[in-house]
C-alpha positions as CSV (number, residue, x, y, z in Angstrom):
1,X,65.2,32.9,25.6
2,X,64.4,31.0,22.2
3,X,61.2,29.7,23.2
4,X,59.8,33.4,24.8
5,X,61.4,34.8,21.5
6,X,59.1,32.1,19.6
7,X,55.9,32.7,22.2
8,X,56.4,36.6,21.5
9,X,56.9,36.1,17.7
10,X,53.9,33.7,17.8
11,X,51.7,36.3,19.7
12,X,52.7,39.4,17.5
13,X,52.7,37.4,14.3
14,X,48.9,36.5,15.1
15,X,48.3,40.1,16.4
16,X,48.9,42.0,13.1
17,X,46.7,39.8,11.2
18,X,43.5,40.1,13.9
19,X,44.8,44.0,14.6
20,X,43.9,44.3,11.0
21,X,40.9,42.5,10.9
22,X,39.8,44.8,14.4
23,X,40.5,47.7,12.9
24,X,38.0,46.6,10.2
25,X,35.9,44.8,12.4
26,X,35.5,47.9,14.7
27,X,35.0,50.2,12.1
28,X,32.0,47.9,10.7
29,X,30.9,48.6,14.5
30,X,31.3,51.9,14.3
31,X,30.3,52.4,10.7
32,X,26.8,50.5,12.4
33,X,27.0,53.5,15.2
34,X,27.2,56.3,12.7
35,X,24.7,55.3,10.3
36,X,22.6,54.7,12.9
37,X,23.2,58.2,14.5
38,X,22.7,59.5,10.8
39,X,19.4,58.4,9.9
40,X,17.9,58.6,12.5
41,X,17.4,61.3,15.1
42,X,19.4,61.3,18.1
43,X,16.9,60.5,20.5
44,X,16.0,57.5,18.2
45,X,19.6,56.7,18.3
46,X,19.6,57.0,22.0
47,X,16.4,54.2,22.0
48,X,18.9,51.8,20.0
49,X,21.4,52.4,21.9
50,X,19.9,51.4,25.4
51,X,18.2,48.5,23.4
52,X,21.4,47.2,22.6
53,X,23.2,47.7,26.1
54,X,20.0,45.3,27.4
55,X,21.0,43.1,24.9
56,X,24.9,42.9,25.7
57,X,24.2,42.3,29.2
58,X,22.1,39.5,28.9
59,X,24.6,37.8,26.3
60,X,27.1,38.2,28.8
61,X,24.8,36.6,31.5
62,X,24.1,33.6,29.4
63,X,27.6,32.8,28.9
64,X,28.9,32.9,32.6
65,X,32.4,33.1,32.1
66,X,32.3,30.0,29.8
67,X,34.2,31.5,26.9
68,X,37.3,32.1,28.7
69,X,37.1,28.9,30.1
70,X,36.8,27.2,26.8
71,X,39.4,29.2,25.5
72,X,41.5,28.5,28.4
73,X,41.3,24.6,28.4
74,X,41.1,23.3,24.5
75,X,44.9,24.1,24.3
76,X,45.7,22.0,27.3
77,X,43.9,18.7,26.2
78,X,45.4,17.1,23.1
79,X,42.6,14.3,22.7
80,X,39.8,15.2,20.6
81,X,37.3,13.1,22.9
82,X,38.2,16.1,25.6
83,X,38.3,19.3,22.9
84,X,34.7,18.2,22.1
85,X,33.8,17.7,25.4
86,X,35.0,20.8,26.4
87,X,32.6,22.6,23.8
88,X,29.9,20.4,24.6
89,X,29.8,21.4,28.1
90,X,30.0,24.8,27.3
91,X,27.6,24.8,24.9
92,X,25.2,23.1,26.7
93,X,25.7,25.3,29.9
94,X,25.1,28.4,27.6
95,X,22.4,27.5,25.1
96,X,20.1,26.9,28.3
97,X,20.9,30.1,30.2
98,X,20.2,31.7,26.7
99,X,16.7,30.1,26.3
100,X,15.6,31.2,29.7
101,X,16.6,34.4,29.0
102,X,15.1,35.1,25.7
103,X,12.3,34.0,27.4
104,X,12.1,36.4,30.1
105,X,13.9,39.1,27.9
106,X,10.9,38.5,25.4
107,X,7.7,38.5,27.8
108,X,9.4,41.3,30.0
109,X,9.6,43.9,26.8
110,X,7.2,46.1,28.0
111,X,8.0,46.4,31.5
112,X,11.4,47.5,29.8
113,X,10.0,50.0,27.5
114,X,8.0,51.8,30.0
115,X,11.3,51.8,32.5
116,X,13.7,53.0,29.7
117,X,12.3,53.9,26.6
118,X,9.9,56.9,25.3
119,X,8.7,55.3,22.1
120,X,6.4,52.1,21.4
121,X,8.4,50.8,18.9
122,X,11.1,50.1,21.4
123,X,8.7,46.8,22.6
124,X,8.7,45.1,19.2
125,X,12.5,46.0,19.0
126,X,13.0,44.6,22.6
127,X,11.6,41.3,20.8
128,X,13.4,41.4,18.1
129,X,16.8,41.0,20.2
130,X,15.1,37.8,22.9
131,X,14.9,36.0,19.3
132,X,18.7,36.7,18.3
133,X,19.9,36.0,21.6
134,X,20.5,31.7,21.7
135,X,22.2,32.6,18.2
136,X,24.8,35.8,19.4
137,X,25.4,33.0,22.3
138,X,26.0,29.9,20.2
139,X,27.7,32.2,17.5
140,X,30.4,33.6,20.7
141,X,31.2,30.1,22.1
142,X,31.9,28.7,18.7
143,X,34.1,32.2,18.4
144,X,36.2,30.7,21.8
145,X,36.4,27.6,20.7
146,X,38.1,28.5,17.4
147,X,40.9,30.7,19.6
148,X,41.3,28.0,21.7
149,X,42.9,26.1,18.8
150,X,45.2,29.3,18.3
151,X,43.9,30.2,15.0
152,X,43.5,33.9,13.6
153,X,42.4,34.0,11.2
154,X,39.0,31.9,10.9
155,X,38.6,34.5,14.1
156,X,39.0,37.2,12.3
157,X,36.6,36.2,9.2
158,X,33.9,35.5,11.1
159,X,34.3,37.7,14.5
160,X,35.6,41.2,12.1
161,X,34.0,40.7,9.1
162,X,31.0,38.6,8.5
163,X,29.1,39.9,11.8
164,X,29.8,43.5,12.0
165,X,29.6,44.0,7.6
166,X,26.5,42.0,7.4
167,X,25.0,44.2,10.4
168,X,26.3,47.6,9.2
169,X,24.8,46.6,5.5
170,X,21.7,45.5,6.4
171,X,20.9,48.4,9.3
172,X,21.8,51.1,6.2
173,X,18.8,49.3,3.8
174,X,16.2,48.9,6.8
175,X,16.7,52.2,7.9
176,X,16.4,53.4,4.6
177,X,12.9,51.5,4.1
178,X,11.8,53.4,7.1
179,X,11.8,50.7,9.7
180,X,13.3,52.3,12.1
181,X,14.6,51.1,15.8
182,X,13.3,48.1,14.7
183,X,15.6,47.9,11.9
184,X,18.5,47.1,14.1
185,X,17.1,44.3,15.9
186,X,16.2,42.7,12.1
187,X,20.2,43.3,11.5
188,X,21.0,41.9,14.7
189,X,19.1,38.5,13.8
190,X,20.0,37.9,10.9
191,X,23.9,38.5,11.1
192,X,24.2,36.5,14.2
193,X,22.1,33.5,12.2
194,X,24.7,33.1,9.7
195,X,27.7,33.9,11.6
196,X,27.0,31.0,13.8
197,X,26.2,28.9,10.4
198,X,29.8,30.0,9.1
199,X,32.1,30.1,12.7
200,X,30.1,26.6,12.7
201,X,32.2,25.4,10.1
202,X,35.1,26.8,10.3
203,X,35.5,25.2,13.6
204,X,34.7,21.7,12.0
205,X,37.6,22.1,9.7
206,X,40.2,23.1,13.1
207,X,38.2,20.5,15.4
208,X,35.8,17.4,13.8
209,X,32.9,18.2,15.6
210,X,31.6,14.9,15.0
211,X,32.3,11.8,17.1
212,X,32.8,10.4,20.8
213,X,33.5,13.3,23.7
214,X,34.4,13.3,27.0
215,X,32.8,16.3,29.1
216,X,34.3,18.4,31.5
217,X,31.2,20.2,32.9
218,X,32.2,20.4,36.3
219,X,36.0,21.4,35.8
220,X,34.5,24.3,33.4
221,X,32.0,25.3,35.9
222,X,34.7,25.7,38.7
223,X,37.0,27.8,36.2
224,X,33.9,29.7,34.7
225,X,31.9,30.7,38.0
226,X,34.3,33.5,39.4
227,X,34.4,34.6,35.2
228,X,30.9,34.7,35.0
229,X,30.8,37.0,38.2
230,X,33.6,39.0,36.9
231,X,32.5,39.4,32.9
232,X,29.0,40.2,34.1
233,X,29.6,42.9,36.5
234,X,32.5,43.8,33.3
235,X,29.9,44.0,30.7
236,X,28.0,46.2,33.4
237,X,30.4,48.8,34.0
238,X,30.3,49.4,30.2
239,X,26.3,49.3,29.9
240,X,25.3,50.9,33.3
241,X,26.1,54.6,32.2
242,X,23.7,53.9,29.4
243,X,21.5,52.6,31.0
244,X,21.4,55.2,34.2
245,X,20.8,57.8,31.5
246,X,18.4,56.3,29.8
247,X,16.4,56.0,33.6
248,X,17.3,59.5,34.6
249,X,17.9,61.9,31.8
250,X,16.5,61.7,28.4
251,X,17.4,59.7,24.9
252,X,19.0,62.6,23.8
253,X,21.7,62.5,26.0
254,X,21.9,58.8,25.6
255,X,22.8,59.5,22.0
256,X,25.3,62.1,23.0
257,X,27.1,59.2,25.5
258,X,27.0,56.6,22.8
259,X,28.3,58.9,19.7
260,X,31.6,59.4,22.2
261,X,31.8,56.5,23.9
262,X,32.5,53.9,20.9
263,X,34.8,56.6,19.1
264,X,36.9,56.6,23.3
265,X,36.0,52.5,22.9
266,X,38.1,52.2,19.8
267,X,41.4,53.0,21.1
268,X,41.4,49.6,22.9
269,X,41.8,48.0,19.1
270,X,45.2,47.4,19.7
271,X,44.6,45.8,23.0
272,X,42.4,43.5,21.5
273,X,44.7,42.5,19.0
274,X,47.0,41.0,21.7
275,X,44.4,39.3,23.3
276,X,43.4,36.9,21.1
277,X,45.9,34.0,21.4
278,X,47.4,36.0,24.6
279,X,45.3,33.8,27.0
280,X,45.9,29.9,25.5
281,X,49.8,31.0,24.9
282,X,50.0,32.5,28.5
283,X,48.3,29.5,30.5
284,X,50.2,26.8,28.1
285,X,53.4,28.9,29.6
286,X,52.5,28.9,33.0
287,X,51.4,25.6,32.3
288,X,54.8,24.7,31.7
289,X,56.6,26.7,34.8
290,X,57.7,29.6,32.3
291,X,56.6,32.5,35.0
292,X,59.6,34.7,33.9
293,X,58.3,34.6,29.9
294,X,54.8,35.1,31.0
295,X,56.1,38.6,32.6
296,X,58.6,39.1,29.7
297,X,55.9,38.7,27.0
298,X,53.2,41.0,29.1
299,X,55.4,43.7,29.8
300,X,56.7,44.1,25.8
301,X,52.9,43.9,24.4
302,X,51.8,46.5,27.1
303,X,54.5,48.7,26.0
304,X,53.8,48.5,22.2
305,X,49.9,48.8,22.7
306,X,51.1,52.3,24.6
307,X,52.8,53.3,21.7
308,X,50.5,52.1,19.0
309,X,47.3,53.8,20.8
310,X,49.2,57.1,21.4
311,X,48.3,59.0,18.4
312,X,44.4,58.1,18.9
313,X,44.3,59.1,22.5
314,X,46.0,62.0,21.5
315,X,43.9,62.8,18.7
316,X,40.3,62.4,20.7
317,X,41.9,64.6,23.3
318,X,43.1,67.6,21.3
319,X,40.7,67.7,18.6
320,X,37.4,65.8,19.7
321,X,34.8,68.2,18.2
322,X,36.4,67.5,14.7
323,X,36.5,63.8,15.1
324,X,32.7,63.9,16.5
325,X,31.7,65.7,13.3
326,X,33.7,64.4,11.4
327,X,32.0,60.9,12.4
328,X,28.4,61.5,13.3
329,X,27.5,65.2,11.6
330,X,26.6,68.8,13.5
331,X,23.6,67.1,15.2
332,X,26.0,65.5,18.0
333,X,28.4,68.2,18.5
334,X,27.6,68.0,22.2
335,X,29.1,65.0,22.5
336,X,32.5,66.8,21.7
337,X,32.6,67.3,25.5
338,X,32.1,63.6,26.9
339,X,35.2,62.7,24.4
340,X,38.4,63.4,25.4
341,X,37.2,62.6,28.9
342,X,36.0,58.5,27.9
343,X,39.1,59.1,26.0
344,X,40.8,58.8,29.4
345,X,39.6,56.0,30.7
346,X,40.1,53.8,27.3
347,X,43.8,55.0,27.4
348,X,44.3,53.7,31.2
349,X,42.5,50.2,30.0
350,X,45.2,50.2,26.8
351,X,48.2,51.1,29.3
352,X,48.0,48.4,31.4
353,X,47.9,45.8,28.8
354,X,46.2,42.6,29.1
355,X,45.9,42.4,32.9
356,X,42.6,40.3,33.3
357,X,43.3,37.8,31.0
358,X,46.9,37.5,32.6
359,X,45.3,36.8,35.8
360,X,42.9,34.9,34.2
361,X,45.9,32.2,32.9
362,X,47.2,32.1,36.3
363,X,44.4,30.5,37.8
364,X,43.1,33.4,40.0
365,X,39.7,34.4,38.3
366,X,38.7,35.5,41.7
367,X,40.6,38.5,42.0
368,X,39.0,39.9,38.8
369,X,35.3,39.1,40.1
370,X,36.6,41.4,43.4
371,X,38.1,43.9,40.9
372,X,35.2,44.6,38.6
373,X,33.0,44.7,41.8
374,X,35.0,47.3,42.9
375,X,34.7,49.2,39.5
376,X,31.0,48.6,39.3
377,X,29.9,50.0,43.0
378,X,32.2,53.3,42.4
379,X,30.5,53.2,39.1
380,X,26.9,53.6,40.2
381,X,27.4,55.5,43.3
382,X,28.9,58.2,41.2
383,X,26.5,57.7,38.5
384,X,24.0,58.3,41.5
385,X,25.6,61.3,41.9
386,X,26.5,63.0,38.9
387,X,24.1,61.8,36.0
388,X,20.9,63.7,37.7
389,X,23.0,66.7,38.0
390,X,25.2,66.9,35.1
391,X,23.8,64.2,32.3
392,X,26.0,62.5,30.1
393,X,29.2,64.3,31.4
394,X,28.9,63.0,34.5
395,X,28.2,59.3,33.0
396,X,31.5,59.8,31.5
397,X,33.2,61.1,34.6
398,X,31.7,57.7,36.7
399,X,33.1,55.3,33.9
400,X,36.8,56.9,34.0
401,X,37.4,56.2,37.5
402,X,35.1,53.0,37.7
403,X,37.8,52.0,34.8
404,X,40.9,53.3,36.9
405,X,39.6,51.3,40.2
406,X,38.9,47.6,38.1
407,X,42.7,48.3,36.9
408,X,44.5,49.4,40.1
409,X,42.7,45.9,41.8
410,X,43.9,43.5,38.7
411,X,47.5,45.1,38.6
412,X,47.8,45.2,42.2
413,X,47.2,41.5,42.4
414,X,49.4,40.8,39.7
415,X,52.6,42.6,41.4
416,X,52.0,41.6,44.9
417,X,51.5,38.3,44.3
418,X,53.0,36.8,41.2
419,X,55.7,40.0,41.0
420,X,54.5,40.4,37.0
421,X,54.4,44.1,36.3
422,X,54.3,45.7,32.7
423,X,56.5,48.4,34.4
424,X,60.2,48.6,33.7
425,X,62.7,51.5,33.6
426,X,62.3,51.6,29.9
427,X,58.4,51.3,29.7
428,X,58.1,54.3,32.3
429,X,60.2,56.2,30.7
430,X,57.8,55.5,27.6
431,X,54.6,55.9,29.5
432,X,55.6,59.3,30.8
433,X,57.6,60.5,27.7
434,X,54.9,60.2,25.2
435,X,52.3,62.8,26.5
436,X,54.7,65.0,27.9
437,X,56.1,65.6,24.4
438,X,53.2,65.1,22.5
439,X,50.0,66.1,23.9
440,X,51.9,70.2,24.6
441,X,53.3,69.7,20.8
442,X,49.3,68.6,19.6
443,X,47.9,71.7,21.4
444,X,50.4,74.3,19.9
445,X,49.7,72.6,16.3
446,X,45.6,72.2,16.5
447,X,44.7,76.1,14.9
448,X,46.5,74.9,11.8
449,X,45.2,71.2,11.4
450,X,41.6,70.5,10.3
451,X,40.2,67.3,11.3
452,X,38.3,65.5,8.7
453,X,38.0,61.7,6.8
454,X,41.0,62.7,4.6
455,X,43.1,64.1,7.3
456,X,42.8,61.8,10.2
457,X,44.5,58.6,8.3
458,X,48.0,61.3,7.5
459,X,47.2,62.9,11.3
460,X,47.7,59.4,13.0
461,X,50.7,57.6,10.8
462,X,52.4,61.3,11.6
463,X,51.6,61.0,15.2
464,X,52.7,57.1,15.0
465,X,56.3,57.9,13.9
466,X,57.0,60.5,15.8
467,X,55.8,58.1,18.8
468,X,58.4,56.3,18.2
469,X,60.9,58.7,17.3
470,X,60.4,59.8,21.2
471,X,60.6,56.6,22.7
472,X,64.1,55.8,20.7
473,X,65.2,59.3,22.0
474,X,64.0,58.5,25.6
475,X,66.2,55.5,25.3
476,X,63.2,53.0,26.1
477,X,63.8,50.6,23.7
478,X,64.8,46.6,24.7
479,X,66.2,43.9,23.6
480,X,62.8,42.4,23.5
481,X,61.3,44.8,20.8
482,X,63.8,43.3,18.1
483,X,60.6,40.6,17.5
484,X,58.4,43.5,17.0
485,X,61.1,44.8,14.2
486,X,61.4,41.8,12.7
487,X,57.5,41.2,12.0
488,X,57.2,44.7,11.0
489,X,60.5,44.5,7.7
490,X,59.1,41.2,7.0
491,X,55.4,42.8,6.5
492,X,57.0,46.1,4.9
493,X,59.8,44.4,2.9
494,X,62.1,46.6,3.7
495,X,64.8,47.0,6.8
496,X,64.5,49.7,9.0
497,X,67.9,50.0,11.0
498,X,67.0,53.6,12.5
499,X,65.3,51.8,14.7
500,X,67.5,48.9,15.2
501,X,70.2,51.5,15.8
502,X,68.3,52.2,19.3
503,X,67.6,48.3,20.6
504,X,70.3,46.7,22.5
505,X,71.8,43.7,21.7
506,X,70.4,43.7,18.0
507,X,73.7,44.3,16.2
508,X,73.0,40.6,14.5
509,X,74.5,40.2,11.1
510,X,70.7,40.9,9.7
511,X,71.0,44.4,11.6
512,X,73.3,47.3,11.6
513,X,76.7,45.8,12.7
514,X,77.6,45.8,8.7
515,X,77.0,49.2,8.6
């Protein structure tokens, strides 16, 4: 019970600090979307857009699956000679695959133009991105690396700050020099340059890069293959929508898409905040034959990334034409209709916690290569389907229930076979409790509430507490969430025993037995 009450305090204790930096880091990302969307016109927007969804697939091709595996590994070696070796191997798997595909990216720009684009500029900007690619490769490994040595917050610098404030900063004063597509490619280059240069040594300082190693190529390889299948069929079902559009309809609708979907793609902040060191903490536990704490510290994350996402979802749902111009101005008010449906399918990602990378710990990468398969054919046959007929709503219909189909695979697995669900009687009773309060209770309030950049901070803390306030009335607290408590006084400074009131088993001398 100690060491899961450690794990979980470990876990939590590093997911503050990175949900911090990914709230910052995501809304340098987002900041980059909207600045983007402002100056320039939403076709142009819709030309970066597709531009940058080419370039996120073929990062995710050159790294087959070797991040995770890295990740996975480093904590299970204590020798240096193997933590090198580790990132050799990687390294050198990756920085090859990357080459050949700048390459091809590079000499194939205008067969891409013509297939996707309407403007010329899109070739030079094609370009652009083959150039930065061996760097946003090197610059991710490094990234997994660092998290395999369990730290935070050299992840966070680099990951949520450097790369997304250096791109956001230089994007506004190329733009605004009248570059433009090509101004984002220029961004692109140069941040991923220099965060490699500083993830570089930052990893130095958790791992001496210098000295003998002993490689483990082949053992990555093996680990890495079924990942590489899975994260690249993964990064498709996220980047085939775009794409689709961009073939069938015009870059106008590809702008409307891409104004909702990284507003929907934010809700999964939280869930990224647990990931971080969820996979090196969950496969040293299962590592060590702790298959009840693996399931223990799964099923309390999931629950609290529930609650913490709630007031987004529930924001982008009720009010998404305020939050769309609030964000990217009158010219995108169409995309008011793709959000609260991408909304949906972010949500269902956030409920079920971190599935893949719980699988992932276990040892069966397979299953997730099967599961995103499924998501990605349901994906484009109803892509096929819909996008000719109905545009970007239809995109956003297709990436819902590709999302639902990856999910149901993953968790299926999970429960059948290892008997590790994030569902308990308290956790359902949250899952189903929160929207069935809240989302009628949103809707009454709307004609009263105005959604702007002043009111959408208030709108979500408001929504936050009175999450919680229905979940302690629900009864669906545990004896688990007294970590959670705990982190949160000793960030505040202050007790609150309200909430202590409603976990069982807390009545410690430090809670509300004195009362």
């Amino acid at each position: 019970m100690a060491d899961r009450e450690r794990e979980l305090s470990t876990l939590l204790s590093s997911a503050i600090l990175v949900m911090a930096g990914g709230i910052i880091g995501s809304a340098a990302k987002l900041g980059e979307r909207v600045v983007i969307g402002r100056l320039l016109t939403p076709d142009a927007y819709g030309e970066v857009s597709i531009g940058l969804a080419f370039f996120t697939f073929t990062i995710t091709l050159a790294l087959v699956g070797c991040t995770q595996g890295v990740s996975r590994f480093i904590p299970r070696y204590d020798s240096l000679e193997d933590r090198r070796g580790l990132l050799v191997s990687g390294m050198a798997i990756t920085t090859v695959l990357s080459l050949v595909f700048a390459i091809g990216m590079f000499i194939g720009a205008g067969w891409l133009s013509a297939m996707f684009f309407e403007t010329e500029a899109a070739v030079v900007f094609i370009q652009v991105l083959a150039v930065t690619l061996p760097f946003a490769v090197g610059f991710r490994m490094l990234i997994a690396a660092i998290r395999g040595c369990e730290n935070t917050l050299y992840r966070t610098i680099v990951n949520d700050l450097v790369d997304p404030g250096l791109r956001i900063g230089l994007i506004g004063g190329l733009l605004l020099a009248g570059m433009g597509i090509v101004a984002a490619g220029i961004a692109y280059l140069i941040a991923a340059i220099v965060a490699f240069l500083v993830a570089l040594v930052f990893l130095h300082r958790l791992m001496p890069l210098f000295g003998a190693y002993r490689t483990h190529t082949r053992e990555l390889f093996i680990f890495s293959a079924p990942l590489a299948v899975s994260t690249v069929i993964g990064t498709l079902l996220t980047q085939t929508d775009t794409l689709m559009l961009g073939h069938f309809r015009s870059s106008y609708e590809v702008g409307m898409y891409n104004a909702a979907y990284p507003l929907a793609g934010g809700l999964l902040v939280v869930l990224s905040a647990f990931g971080f060191l969820y996979l090196p903490i969950i496969s040293r536990l299962d590592s060590e034959g702790e298959r009840g704490a693996v399931n223990d510290i799964y099923a309390t994350t999931t629950k609290w990334v529930y609650i913490i996402t709630f007031p987004a979802f529930l924001l982008f749902v009720v009010f998404p034409e305020g939050v769309i111009h609030t964000f990217f101005g009158q010219n995108y008010t169409d995309a008011a209709t793709a959000l609260p449906i991408l909304a949906l399918g972010f949500f269902a990602s956030a409920t079920v916690g971190r599935d893949r990378e719980t699988l992932s710990a276990l040892g069966s990468t397979s299953w997730i290569a099967i599961g995103n398969i499924v998501g990605l054919v349901v994906n484009v046959v109803i892509n096929l389907v819909l996008i000719p007929r109905y545009g970007f709503i239809g995109a956003s219909i297709a990436s819902v229930i590709s999302l639902l189909g990856v999910h149901a695979v993953i968790c299926g697995v999970l429960a059948i076979q290892y008997d590790i669900t994030p569902l308990s009687p308290e956790s359902t009773r949250t899952f189903l409790s929160l929207p069935l309060v809240l989302l009628p209770a949103g809707a009454i309030v709307s004609p009263w509430i105005s959604i702007s950049m002043v009111t959408v901070l208030p709108f979500l803390v408001v929504t936050g507490l009175c999450s919680i306030a229905v979940v302690g009335l629900v009864d669906a607290f545990e004896a688990d969430d007294i970590v959670i408590i705990d982190l949160i006084e000793d960030a505040a400074g202050f007790s609150i025993p309200l909430v202590r009131r409603w976990i069982p088993d807390s009545n410690t001398e430090t809670g509300l037995s004195a009362d």
